[in-house]
N, C-alpha and C positions, 0 to 999 in steps of 0.2 A: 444693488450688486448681486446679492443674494437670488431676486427673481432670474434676474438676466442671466447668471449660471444657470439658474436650473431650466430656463428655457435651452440654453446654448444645450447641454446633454441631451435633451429631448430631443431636439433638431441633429445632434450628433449623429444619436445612437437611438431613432425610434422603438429598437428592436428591445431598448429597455421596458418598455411599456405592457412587451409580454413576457419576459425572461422572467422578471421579478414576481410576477404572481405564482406563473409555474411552479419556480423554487419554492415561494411559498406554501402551496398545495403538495409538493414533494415533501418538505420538511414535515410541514402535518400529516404526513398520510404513514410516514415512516414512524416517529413517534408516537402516535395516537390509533395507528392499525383502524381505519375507519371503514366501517361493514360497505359491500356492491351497494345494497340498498337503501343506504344512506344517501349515498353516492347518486341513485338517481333520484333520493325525492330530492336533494336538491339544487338537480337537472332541471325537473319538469318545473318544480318554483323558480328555478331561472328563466326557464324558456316562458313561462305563462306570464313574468314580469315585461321582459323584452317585446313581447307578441304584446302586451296592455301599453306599454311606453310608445311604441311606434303606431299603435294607434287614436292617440291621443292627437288633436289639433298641432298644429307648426307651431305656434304662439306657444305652446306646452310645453311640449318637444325642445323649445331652443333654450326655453326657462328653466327647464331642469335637465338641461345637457348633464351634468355631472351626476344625475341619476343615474344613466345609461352608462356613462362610466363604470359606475359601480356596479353593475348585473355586466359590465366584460369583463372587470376584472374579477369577479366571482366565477363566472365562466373559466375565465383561468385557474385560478386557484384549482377550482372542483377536477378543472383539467389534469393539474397536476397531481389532485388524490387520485383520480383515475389510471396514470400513469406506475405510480405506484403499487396498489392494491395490480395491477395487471400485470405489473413486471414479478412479482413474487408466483414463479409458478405453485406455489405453496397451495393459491387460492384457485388453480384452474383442475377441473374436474375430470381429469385423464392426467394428472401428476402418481408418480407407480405410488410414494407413499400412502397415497388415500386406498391401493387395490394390495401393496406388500403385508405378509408376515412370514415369520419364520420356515412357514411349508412352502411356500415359494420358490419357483427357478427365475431366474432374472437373464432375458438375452437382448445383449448391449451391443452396442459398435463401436469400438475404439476411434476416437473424433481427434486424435492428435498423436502423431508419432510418441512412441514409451521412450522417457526415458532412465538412461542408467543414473540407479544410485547405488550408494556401497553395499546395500542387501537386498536390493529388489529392483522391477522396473516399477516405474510410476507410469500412469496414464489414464486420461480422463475417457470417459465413458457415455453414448448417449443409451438411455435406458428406451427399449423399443417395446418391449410385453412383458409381461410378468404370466409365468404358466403357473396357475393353483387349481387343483382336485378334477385335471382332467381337462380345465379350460384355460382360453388366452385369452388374456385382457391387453390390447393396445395401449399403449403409455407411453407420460414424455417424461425427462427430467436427465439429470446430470447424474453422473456416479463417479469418483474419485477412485480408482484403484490400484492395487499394492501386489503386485506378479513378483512370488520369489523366484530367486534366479535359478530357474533349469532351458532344458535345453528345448521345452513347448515353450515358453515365456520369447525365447530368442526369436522365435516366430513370427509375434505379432510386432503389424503395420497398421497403419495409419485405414481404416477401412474394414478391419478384422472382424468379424463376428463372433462373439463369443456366447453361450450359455454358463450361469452361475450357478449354483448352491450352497450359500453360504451368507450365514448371519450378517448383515448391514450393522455399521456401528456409526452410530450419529458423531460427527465429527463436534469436537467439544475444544474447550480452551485447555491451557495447563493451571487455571486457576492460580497463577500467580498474581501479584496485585503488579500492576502498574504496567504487566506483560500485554504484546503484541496480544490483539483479541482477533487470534486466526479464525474462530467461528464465526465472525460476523464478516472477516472479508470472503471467505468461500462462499456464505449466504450473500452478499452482493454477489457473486458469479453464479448463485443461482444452484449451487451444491451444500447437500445436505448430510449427506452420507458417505462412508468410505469402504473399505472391506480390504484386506487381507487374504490375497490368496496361494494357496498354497497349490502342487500340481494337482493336488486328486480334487479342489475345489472347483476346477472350469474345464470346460473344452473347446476346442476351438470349430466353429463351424467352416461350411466345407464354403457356403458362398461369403459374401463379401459387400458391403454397402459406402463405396468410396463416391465422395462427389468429385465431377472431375475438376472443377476450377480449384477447390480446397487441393486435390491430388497435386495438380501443379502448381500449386504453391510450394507447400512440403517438398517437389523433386526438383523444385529451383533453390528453396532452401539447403536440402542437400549434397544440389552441383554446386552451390555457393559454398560450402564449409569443406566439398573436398578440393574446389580450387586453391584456396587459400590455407589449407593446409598442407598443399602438394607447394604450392609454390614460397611459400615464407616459411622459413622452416624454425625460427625459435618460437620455442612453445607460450612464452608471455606474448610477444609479437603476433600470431597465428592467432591466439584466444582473443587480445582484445581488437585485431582487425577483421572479429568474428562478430564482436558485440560492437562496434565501430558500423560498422553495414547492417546486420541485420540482425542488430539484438538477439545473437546467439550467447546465450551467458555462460555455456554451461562447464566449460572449460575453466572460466576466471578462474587464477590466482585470489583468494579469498583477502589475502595482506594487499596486495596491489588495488584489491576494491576498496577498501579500506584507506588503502592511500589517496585515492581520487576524491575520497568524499571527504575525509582531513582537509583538502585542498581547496576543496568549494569545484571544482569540476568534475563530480560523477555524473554531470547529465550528458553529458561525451560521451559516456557508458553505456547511458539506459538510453535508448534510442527518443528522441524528443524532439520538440519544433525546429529547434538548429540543423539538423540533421535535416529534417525536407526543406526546410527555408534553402540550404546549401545545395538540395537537388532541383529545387525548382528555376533557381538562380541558375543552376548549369542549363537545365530544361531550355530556358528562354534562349539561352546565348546560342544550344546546338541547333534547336531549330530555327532560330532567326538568320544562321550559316548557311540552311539547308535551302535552295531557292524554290522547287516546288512544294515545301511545305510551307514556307515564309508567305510565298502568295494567298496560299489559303487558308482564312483567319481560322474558320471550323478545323480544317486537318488539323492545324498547329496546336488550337484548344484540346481537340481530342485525347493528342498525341501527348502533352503535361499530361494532364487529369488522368489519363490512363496509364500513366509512367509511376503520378504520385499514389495513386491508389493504390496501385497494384505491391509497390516500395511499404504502404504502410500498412496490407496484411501481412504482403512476406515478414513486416518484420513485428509482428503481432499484434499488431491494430493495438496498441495501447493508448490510452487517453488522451496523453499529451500530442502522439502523432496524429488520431482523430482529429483533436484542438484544430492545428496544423491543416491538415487535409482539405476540412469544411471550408477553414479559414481561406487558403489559396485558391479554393475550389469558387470562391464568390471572387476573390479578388481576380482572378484568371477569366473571368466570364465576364466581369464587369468590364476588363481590359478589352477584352476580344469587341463587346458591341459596345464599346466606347463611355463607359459612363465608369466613375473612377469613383468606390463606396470607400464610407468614411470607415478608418482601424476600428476606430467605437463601434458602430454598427456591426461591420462584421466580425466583432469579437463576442457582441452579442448572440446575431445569429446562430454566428457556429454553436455559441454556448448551448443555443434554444433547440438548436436539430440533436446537438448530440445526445442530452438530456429528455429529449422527446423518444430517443430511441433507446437508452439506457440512464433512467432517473437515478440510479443508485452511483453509476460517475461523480453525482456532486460528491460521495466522502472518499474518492479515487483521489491518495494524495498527489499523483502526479497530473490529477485534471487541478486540483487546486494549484500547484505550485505555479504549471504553466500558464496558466491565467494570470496569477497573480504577475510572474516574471513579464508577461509581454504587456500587460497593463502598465510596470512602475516603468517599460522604455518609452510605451507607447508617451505616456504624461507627465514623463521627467526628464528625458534622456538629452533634450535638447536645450534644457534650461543648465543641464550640471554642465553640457558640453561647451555653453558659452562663457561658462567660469573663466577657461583658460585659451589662450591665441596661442599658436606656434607656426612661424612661418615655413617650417619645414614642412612638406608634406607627409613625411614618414610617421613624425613625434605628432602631425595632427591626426592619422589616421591611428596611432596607437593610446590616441586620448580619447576619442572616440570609441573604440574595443571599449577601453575603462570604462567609461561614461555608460554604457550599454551595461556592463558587470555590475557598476556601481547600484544603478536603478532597479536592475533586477534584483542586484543582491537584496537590497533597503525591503522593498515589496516582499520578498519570501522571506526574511528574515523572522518574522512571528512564526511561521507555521513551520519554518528548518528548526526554529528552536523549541518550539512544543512538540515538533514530531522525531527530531532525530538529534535534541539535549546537544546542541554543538554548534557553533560556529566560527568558521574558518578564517580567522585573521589576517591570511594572504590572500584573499578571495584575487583582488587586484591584479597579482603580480601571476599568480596560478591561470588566470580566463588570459592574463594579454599575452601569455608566453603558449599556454595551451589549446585556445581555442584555434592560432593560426596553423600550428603544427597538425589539429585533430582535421583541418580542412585540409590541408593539404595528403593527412593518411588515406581519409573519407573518399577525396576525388583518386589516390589512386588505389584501391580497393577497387574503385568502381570499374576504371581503367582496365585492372588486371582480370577482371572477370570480362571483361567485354574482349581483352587478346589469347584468353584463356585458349583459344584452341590452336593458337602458334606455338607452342610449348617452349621453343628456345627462348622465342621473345620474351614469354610470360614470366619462365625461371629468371633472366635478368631483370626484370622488371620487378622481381616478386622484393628479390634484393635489394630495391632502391626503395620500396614501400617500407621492408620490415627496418630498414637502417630509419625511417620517419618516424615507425613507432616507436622505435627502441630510443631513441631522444624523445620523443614524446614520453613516455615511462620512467626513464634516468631523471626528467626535468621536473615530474610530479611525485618522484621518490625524493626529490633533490630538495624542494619546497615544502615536505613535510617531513623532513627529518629539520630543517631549522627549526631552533627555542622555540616555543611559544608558539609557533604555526598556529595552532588549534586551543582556542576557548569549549571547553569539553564541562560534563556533567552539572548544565544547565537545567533545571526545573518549573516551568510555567503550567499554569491552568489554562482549560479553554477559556474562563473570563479575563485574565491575562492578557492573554493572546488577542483576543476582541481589541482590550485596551490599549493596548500598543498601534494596534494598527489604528484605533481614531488618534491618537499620539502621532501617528506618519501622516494620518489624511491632514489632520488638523493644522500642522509645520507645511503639511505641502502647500496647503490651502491659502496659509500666509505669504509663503516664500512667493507663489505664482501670483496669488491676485491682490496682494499687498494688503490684507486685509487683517485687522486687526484683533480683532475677536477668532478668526484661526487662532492666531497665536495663544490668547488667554486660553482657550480651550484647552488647545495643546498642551500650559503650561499646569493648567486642572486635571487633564488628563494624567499628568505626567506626576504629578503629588500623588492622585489615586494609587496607581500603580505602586508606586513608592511603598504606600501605605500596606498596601494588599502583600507586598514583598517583604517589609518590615513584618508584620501579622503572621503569615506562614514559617520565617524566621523563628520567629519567639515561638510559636507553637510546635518547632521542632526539634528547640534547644529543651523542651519540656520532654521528650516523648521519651516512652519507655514499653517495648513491644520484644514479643516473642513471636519470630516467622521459621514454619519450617515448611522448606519449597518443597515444590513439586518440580524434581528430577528424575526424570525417568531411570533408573538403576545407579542411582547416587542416593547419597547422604547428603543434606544440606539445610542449614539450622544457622540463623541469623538472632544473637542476642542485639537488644540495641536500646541503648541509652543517650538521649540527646541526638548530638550531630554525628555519633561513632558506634560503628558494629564490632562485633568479635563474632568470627565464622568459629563454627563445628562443622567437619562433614572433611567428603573426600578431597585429596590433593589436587585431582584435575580441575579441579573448582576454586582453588584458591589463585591459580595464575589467570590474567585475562584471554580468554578465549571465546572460542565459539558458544560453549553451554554456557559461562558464564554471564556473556553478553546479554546473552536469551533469558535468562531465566532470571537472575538473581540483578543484575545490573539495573535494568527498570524500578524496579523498587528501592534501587541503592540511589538513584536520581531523585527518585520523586520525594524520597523523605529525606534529602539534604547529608546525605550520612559518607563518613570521610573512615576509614581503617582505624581500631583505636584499642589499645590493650588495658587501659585505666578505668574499666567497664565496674559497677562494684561487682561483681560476678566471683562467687566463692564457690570451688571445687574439690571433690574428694571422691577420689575414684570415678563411680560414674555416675556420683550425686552432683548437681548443681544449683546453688543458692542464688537466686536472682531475686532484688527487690521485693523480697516477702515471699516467692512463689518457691515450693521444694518439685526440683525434676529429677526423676530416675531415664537415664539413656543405657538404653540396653542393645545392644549388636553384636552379641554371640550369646552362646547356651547358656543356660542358667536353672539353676534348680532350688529355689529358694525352699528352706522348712517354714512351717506355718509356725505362729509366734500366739503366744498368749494375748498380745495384744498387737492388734495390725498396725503398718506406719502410716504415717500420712504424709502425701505429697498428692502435688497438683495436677502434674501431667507425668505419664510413662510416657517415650516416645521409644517406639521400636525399629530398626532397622539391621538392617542386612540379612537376613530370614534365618534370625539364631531357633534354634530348638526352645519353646517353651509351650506353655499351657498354658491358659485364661485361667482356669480354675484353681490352678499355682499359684499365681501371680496375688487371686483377689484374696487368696489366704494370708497372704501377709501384707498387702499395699489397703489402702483405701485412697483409690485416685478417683480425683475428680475427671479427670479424660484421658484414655488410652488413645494417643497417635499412630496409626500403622502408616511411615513414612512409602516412597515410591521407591525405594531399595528392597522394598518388599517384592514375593512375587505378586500376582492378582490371586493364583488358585489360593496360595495359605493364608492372605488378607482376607479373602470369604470366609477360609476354616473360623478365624480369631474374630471374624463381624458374627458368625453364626453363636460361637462361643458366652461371644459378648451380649448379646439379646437374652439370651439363653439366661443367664447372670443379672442382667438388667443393668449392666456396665455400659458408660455411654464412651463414644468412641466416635474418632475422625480417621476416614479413609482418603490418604493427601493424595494418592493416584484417581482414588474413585472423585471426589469433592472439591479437589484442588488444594492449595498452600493450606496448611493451620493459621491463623493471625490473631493476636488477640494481644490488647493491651495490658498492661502490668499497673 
């Protein structure tokens, strides 16, 4: 049984054959940074193996087929380090970092419309030379930039030229543990650096370097958000029939996002395969209406594929629409000259093109989910659907939606819950009620932009869309304010997560091929897990840590004993919110930890007795007299930029580590690290080094 599967995949999805080495040479190339020249020696030991094997006698040749095997699939592999090490402009020799320092002028070209945030514009930057000591050095790379708000900033567009001066700051994490690692996702996008600027740091040059297909993208994106801002006039309604089309986010309601992902349907939201699967579906119906495009199979081909492409830059080429794109892009062509590819296959291939053209997509959570999602319909969906018969046609097509939801949901459910600690209870009742409403907004959005230039029409129309969103909105506020909606502050490891998912293949394995050792596996698998749950458990009803984050002009300080913290720090920190989310809540998941005042934790003024350890917290002025005999405690932690002196301080303290929290400014944290040296006092800088953490 066993063979015959894995023939049956083979024959499915040949395209596995290279997908999985690739990954494999991706996954090492990332991990293990493997030098160009590595790389070709061994190229040329491949290629001088391949060249010896095929000239070896037929008799040879057939007998050790499976050698030859192995020098393609090494080929692959090495293919995939190569992709790697290439894709890091890091390692290419016209990157400005290798030609920048601080005497440097930087002139860039704004590569995507700026946009507004509450103190600046934001906007990515392609770096074109770097001018030092009189000369230009041509360069490539990315730049991340920060334009405060004046009335030059309001200027730039999409295409702008600008000239810099002004120190580059390596985009870094906030070193909190368990925190989003935004360094590592800008370095996927290939950005390294960011900068801050102020007016007297740029200028704006006089020419301009727009390309024009990019150009009309951008001025179709922008007739698109003034249509539907002119024509739907409630502001919830207008923002998500903004992000409904063309993954315009920037508008959201930040609770109403919030409520979609509570719900199990934010991928409504974030523009994804549903979304082109819904236009391709229209694609086929208008032109197959249309009679001289019907007749000609090429026009018709053109006409999608240039419809769907064009749909998924405007709306930012992100992973999961790529996914999509490739995917109908084989199946549209296969249709056109008659040959009809297997899902397997082309979920492969697209997997192999996209990954060819961007290796670092593999840790792109939305290339993973979407994979995973149309995989668990592709190889479940019709086994869960035959569960149940209903002679209605209605109740059969809305068992079907489920059956679709349910597969997907099962399939992401490992990585929704090691990536985003939560899962949505009413996944069900949220996709069968919202995904029909979100097509019917989808199609007309599409509608209203297409009558956009009859204005009377469009205004009544716009009212018939924004009344679809507005039930669509009421119905997934309505779903997440019931009890229990949402299973929240989940904590899994990446081996975890592994395990789970042989846990689903293993159950599926059974369920499909009646096979019984599936099942035991599953049931092994499923002890494991158990065990590793139970283990992390115990080790965290043990734990006893002192955190104090990194917030940017906050105060915030985590005692924590067991499964329960007691906060120190500012008020905006203690309700759930935005910084809170960000910064302190990751680590309040991953170590199991519940609010708890029964902490042993003994206080006196602004001393604190924790578990052995003496803390002095200081956040205002202070002038301590030097004492005959110094105190002793463990850590100072300073905040809020009180008035003192190091040299004060070491006169009466013997601390083992001064803290300077991110409540601090940066200029008088250098003063108090200079101090500190000076002294021979050791010291954590939480803005400069990230969180303090340290066990008790």
């Amino acid at each position: 049984m066993a063979k015959s599967y894995k023939i049956f995949i083979w024959k499915k999805a040949p395209f596995l054959r290279l997908l999985l080495p690739v990954i494999t040479g991706i996954l090492t190339g990332y991990y293990f940074k493997v030098e160009i020249y590595i790389l070709l020696i061994i190229a040329i030991i491949l290629s001088l193996a391949f060249l010896t094997f095929n000239l070896l006698p037929l008799v040879y040749r057939f007998r050790l087929q499976p050698v030859n095997g192995v020098i393609i699939t090494g080929f692959l592999i090495n293919a995939g380090l190569f992709l790697t090490w290439n894709k890091d402009v890091r390692n290419h020799s016209d990157w400005y970092g290798k030609t920048y320092d601080t005497s440097s002028y930087i002139i860039g070209t704004i590569s995507e419309p700026p946009v507004e945030k509450s103190k600046s514009y934001k906007s990515l930057a392609n770096v074109e030379a770097i001018i030092k000591k009189d000369s230009v050095y041509p360069v490539t790379g990315k730049l991340l930039l920060y334009f405060s708000k004046d009335s030059s900033a309001k200027k730039l567009v999409y295409g702008s030229r600008v000239i810099i001066k002004k120190d580059l700051q390596e985009i870094k994490n906030s070193g909190n543990p368990a925190a989003f690692n935004y360094k590592r996702y800008c370095a996927f996008q290939q950005i390294f650096h960011q900068c801050y600027l102020k007016q007297t740091d740029w200028s704006l040059l006089k020419s301009d370097d727009a390309n024009t297909f990019r150009q009309a993208i951008f001025t179709t994106q922008r007739y698109i958000v003034n249509v539907l801002d002119d024509n739907i006039k409630g502001t919830d309604e207008s923002s998500l029939a903004k992000a409904l089309l063309i993954g315009y986010k920037v508008d959201l309601d930040k609770d109403l996002v919030q409520a979609y992902s509570n719900v199990g349907v934010v991928h409504l939201i974030a523009i994804s395969g549903l979304h082109l699967a819904l236009i391709y579906a229209m694609l086929l119906w208008v032109t197959g209406k249309i009679s001289f495009i019907q007749k000609s199979k090429f026009i018709r081909l053109f006409i999608i594929l240039f419809c769907l492409w064009f749909f998924s830059l405007l709306t930012g080429a992100s992973a999961s629409v790529l996914r999509s794109a490739v995917m109908f892009t084989f199946i549209a062509t296969g249709a056109t000259f008659g040959k009809k590819a297997s899902i397997y296959n082309s979920l492969a291939s697209s997997a192999f093109v996209l990954l060819c053209y961007d290796p670092f997509m593999l840790w792109d959570v939305g290339f993973q989910l979407s994979y995973c999602a149309v995989l668990g319909i592709v190889i479940a969906q019709k086994y869960v659907f035959n569960w149940f018969y209903f002679s209605s046609k209605l109740l059969n097509k809305i068992w079907k939606l489920a059956a679709v939801s349910l597969t997907a949901q099962i399939f992401t459910l490992p990585l929704c819950l090691y990536y985003f600690h939560q899962f949505p209870l009413l996944f069900l009742l949220s996709n069968v009620v919202a995904i029909p409403l979100s097509t019917i907004a989808l199609w007309g959005c599409i509608f209203l932009v297409a009558i956009s230039p009859i204005h009377l029409l469009a205004l009544y129309f716009g009212k018939a869309v924004m009344a679809s969103i507005w039930l669509l909105n009421h119905a997934v506020i309505f779903i997440n304010a019931i009890p229990f909606s949402l299973w929240d502050g989940i904590s899994i490891t990446v081996t975890e997560t592994i395990i789970l998912y042989l846990i689903i293949s293993f159950f599926l394995y059974w369920l499909l091929r009646k096979n019984n050792i599936g099942f035991k596996l599953g049931i092994y698998s499923t002890l494991l897990l158990s065990g590793l749950i139970a283990l992390n458990k115990w080790n965290a009803a043990k734990q006893k840590k002192l955190i104090v984050y990194n917030v940017p002009s906050h105060k915030a300080i985590d005692f924590i004993e067991g499964n329960a913290y007691h906060f120190y720090g500012d008020s905006d920190l203690v309700e759930e919110g935005l910084l809170q989310n960000f910064h302190l809540k990751p680590e309040r998941i991953s170590l199991m930890l519940t609010k708890g005042d029964t902490l042993s934790l003994f206080q006196q003024k602004n001393f604190v007795g924790f578990h052995g350890k003496r803390i002095l917290m200081i956040d205002s002025a202070v002038d301590f007299k030097p004492l005959s005999k110094k105190i002793n405690v463990d850590y100072i932690i300073i905040s809020k930029n009180p008035k003192l002196f190091m040299s004060s301080l070491a006169k009466v303290f013997e601390c083992g580590v001064y803290i300077f929290d991110a409540s601090n400014p940066l200029w008088k944290i250098e003063k108090w690290k200079k101090d500190c040296e000076e002294l021979h006092l050791r010291f954590h800088s939480v803005s400069e080094q990230g969180a303090f953490v340290t066990d008790l």
